[in-house]
VOGU-3710 file (C-alpha; in Angstrom, 3 decimals, decimal comma):
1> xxxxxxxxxx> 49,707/41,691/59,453  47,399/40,218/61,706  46,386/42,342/65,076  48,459/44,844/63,091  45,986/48,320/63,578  48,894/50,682/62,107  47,439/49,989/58,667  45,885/53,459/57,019  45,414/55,015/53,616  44,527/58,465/53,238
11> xxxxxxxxxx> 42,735/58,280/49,745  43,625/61,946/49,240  47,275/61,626/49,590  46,696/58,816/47,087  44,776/60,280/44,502  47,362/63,261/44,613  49,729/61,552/43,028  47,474/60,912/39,942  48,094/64,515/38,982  51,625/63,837/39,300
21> xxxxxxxxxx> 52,020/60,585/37,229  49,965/62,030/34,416  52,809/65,564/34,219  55,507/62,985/34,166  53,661/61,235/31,360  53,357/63,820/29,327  57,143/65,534/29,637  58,163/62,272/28,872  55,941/62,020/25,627  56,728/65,777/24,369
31> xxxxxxxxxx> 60,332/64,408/25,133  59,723/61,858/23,168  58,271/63,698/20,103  61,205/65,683/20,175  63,815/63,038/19,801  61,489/61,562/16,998  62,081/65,038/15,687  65,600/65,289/15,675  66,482/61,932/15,136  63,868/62,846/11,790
41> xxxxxxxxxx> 66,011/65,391/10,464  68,916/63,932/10,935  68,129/61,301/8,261  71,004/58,512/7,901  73,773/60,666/9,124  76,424/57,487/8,554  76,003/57,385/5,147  75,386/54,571/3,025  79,511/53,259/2,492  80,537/50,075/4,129
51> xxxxxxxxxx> 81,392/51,882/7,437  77,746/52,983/7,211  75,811/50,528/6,395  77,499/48,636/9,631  76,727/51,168/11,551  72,790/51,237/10,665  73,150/47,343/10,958  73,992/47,966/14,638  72,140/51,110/15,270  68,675/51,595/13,673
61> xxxxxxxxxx> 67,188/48,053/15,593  68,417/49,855/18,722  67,452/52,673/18,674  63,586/51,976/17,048  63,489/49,370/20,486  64,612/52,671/22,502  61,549/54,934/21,141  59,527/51,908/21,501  60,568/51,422/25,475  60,177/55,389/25,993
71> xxxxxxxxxx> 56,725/55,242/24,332  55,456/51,966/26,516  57,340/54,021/29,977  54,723/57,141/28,493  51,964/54,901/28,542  52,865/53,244/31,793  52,868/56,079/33,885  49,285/57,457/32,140  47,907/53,921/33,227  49,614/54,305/36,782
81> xxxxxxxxxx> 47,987/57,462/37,287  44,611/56,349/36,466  44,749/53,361/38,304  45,825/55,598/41,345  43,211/58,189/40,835  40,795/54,792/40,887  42,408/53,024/43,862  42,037/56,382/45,784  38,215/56,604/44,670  37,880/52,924/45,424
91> xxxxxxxxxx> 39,385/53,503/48,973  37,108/56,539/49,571  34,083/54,588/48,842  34,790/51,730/51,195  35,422/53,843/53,762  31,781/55,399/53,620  30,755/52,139/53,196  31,391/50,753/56,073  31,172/53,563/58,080  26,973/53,804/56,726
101> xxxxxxxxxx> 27,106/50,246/57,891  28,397/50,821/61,200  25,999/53,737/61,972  23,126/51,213/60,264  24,379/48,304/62,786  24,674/50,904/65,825  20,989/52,187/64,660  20,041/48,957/65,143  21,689/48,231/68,298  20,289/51,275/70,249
111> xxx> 16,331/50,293/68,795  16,207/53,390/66,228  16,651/51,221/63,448
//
């Protein structure tokens, strides 16, 4: 990337998203709570006869490792969207950073500093 002065962030586009990642969060986890909910009521449709009991062997591992990967995606995309909201902050601040040094170094330069 050297020499390379295409490079640019707009920190506002970026922290935009933040918004975004945090809806997406929470569909997911009212999703969530209502497949807890149904799956809830449902109780151990298969029954407990051979048949059943095979099935639950196969099933009920499986599906608590499905509500546990939905629940970790949930909490994925709220840290995403805090860490975007942060790197769009954090990009914001460097960039009046160094522009107060520039104007500090130009001050400088021209004897009013």
């Amino acid at each position: 990337m050297a020499g390379n002065s295409d490079f640019s962030i707009d920190p506002d586009a970026v922290k935009a998203q933040s918004p975004k990642l945090a809806e997406l969060a929470t569909e997911l986890s009212s999703g969530l709570s209502t497949l807890k909910s149904g799956l809830d009521s449902i109780g151990n449709a298969w029954g407990d006869d051979e048949f059943g009991d095979r099935f639950a062997q196969n099933y009920t591992g499986k599906a608590e490792e499905a509500l546990t990967a939905i629940d970790g995606a949930v909490q994925l995309l709220q840290f995403l969207g805090r860490g975007v909201e942060a790197t769009g902050t954090t990009f914001q601040n460097l960039d009046q950073d160094f522009k107060d040094a520039l104007t500090k170094v130009t001050e400088y330069l021209d004897g009013k500093g």
